[in-house]
N, C-alpha and C positions, 0 to 999 in steps of 0.2 A: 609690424603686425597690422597698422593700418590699412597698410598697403595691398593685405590681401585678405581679402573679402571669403575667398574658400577655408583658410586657416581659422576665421572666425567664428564662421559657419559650421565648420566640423567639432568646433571646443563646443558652442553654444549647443549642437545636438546631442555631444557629450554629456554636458555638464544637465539636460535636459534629462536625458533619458534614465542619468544617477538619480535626479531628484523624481523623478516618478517610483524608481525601485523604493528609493528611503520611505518615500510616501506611502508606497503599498505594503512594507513590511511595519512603519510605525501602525498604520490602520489595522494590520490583521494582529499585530501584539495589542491595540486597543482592545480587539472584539475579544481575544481572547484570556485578557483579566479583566475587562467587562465582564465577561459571562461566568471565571470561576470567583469574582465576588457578588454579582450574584446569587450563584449558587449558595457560595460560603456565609452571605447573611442571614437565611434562611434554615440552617440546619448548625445542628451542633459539633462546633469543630474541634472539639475536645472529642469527642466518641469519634469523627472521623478517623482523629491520628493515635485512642486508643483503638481501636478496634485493628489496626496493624499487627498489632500483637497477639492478636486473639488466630494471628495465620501461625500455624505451627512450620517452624525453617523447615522439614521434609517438605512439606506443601509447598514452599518456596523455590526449592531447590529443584524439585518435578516439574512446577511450573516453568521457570528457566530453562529446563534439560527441554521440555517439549518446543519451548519458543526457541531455542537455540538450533534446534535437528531443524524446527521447520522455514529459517532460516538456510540453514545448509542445504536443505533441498529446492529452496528458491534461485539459487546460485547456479546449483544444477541448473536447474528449470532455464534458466539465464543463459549460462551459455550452450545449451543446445537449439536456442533459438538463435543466438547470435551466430553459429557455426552456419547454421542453417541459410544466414544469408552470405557468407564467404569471410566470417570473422575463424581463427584459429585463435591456439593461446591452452595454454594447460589450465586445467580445473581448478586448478588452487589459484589461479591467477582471476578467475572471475568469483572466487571466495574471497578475496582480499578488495576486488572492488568492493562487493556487495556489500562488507560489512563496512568498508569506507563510506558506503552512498548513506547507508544507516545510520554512522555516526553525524551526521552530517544533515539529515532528516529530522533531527531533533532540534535545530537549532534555526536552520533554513524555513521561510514563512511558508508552508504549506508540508502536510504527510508527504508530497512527492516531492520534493527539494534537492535532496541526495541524486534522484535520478537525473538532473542537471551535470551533476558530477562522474556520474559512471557514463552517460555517454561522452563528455568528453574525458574518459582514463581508454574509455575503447575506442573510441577514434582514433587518437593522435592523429589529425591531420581537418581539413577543412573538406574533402571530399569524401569523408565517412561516416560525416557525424549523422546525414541523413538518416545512412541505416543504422546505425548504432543508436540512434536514438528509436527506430522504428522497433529495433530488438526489444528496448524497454518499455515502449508502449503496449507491443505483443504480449511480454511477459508481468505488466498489467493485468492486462484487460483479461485472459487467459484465467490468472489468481482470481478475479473478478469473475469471473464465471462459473470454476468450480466453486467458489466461495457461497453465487446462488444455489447452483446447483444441490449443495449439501445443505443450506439453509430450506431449500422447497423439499429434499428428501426428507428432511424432520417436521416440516408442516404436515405431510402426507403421512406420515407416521401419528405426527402428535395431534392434529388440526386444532385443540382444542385452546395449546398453547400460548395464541397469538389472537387477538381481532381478525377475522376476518378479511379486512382491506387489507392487513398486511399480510396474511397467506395468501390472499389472490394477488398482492405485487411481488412474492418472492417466487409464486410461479410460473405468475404472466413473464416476469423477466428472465426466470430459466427458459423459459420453453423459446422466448425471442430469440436469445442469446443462445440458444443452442441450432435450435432452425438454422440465424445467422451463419453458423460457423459451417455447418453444414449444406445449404444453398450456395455458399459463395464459387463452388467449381462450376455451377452454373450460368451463375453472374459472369462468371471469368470467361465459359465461352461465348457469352451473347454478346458480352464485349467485343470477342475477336472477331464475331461476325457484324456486328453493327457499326462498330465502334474499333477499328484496327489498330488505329496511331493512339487513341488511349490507351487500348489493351494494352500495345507495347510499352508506352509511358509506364502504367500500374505495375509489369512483370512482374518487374523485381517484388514491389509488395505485395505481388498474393504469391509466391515464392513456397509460401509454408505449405500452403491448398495443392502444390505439386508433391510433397513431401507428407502425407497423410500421419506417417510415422511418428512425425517430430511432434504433431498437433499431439495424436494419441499418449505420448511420450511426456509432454508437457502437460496435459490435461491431467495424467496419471498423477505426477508430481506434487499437483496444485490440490487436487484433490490429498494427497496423504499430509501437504504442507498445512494446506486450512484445517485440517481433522486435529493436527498438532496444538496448531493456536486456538483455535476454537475451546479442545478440551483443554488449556494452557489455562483459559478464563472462567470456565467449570470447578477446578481443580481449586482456583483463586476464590471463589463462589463457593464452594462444597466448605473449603478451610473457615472461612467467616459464618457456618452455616445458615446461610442463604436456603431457601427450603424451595428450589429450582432443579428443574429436572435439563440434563443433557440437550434433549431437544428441545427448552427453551432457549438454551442459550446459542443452539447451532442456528437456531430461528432468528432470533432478535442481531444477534452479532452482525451479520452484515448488512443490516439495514443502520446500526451504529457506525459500522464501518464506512460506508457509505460517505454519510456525513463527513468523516475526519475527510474526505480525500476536496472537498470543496476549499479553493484559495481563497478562506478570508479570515484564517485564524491562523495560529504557528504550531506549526506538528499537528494538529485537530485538537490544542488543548482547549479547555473550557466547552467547547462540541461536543465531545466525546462524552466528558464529563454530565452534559446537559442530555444524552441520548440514554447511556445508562440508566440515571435519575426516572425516566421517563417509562424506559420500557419494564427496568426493575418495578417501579410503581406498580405495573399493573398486574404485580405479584406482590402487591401489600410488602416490598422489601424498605424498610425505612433510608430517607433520599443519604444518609448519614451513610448506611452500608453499601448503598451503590454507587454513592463517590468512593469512597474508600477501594471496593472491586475496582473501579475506573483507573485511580491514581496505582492501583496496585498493578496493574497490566500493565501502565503505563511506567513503574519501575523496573519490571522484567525488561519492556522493551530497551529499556535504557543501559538498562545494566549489560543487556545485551552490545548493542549500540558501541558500550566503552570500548569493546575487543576493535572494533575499527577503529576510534581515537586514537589507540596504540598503537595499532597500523600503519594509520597515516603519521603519527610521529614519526615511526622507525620507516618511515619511508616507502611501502610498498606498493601505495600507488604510482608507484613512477615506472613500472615495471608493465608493458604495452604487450598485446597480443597482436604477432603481425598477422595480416592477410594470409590466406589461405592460397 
């Protein structure tokens, strides 16, 4: 081994780049029991985990039923984009990813973590991962959109609900976010004429901008998926009663959401926890019952979550969608 200098070279980048991962996942499991014993010294933690009980199980089970459909239609959502750049594979087959990236999300240091994993169950191979990964940034960003979008319709409704700065960020950032989506068949020809051998390079990723349908199709989706989650956490709210109206919470939600998706905590725990506290506040909700709302979405998700666990036990990530 002395002998060879590239064999040492490739352990030592190896064994370099494992110690960066351990690194970044001990530091985001820090921030994130840093932050829920913070939170947790400051309020009474008897009322947080009586007040669990004060949710009646129909309330529970609704709640589940809505985050589990709006689940199912993410999947959807999922593979119609991934079709859309030359992926096939039956629907149930990108339902058993998804719920595997899910399970998988809980545990992995960041809300996106899972998605590490569904692009490579839909790649199989080193020359797909690109797009296979591009699918799941699309169907992202996509959820992220309608997610504003239904956030700035309930400011517009409700204006009164929210600060001010934050109804002018949820609908500075729709109207961006929607322009964007919308300009980009522009973008795409001033490429071709400016810019030819980029243009070509991009194709494939603006792919979708030729396929109006798929956007329409997927936008539909995200829109009746976030209305799911959204009133999943209403439903969780209304059971504790919480004395918030719908359009606070289709308001504040994704600016909580938001937060979870930054890489420096695991799943967006203690984040999340820390955003509810914050926005609930400013509806006089005691910080006791909006941890509780917090940790209780965060059980739905989970509970959700397990159906992939089992999944991936019984094996059905292993089951690849080929090329089209």
């Amino acid at each position: 081994m002395a002998g060879n200098p590239g064999l040492l070279k490739q352990l030592s980048d190896v064994a370099g780049t494992k110690a960066k991962a351990l690194l970044k996942a001990v530091f985001r499991a820090a921030v994130s029991i840093g932050l829920l014993l913070w939170l947790f010294r400051r309020v009474d933690v008897g009322s947080v985990f009586s007040s669990f009980g004060a949710i009646a199980p129909g309330v529970w089970c609704s709640a589940f039923a809505l985050y589990l459909l709006s689940q199912v239609l993410s999947s959807i959502r999922w593979s119609i984009l991934a079709r859309a750049l030359g992926f096939s594979g039956r629907m149930i087959t990108y339902l058993k990813f998804y719920f595997v990236g899910m399970f998988f999300s809980l545990f992995l240091p960041s809300a996106i973590g899972g998605d590490v994993l569904k692009t490579f169950f839909l790649a199989r191979g080193e020359k797909k991962k690109l797009k296979a990964g591009y699918s799941i940034l699309c169907d992202r960003l996509v959820g992220l959109w309608a997610m504003f979008l239904l956030g700035a319709g309930a400011v517009i409704i409700s204006p009164q609900e929210l600060p001010r700065r934050f109804g002018a960020m949820l609908l500075i950032t729709a109207c961006a976010m929607t322009f964007g989506v919308l300009g980009m068949p522009l973008v795409k020809k001033m490429l071709a004429i400016f810019f030819p051998v980029l243009s070509e390079r991009l194709d494939s990723m603006l792919v979708y901008w030729s396929h109006p349908r798929v956007i329409a199709s997927a936008l539909t989706l995200s829109l009746m998926l976030q209305f799911c989650g959204m009133y999943a956490v209403y439903l969780l709210g209304h059971g504790l009663g919480l004395p918030c109206t719908p359009e606070f919470y289709f308001s504040s939600f994704p600016l909580v959401a938001l937060l979870t998706i930054l890489p420096i905590s695991l799943s967006g725990l203690g984040i999340r926890e820390g955003g509810f506290v914050y926005f609930m506040g400013l509806k006089h909700v005691p910080p006791e019952k909006a941890i509780t709302l917090s940790l209780g979405f965060f059980a739905v998700q989970a509970a959700a979550a397990l159906l992939g666990g089992i999944g991936f036990l019984a094996g059905v990530h292993r089951e690849g969608p080929k090329d089209a």
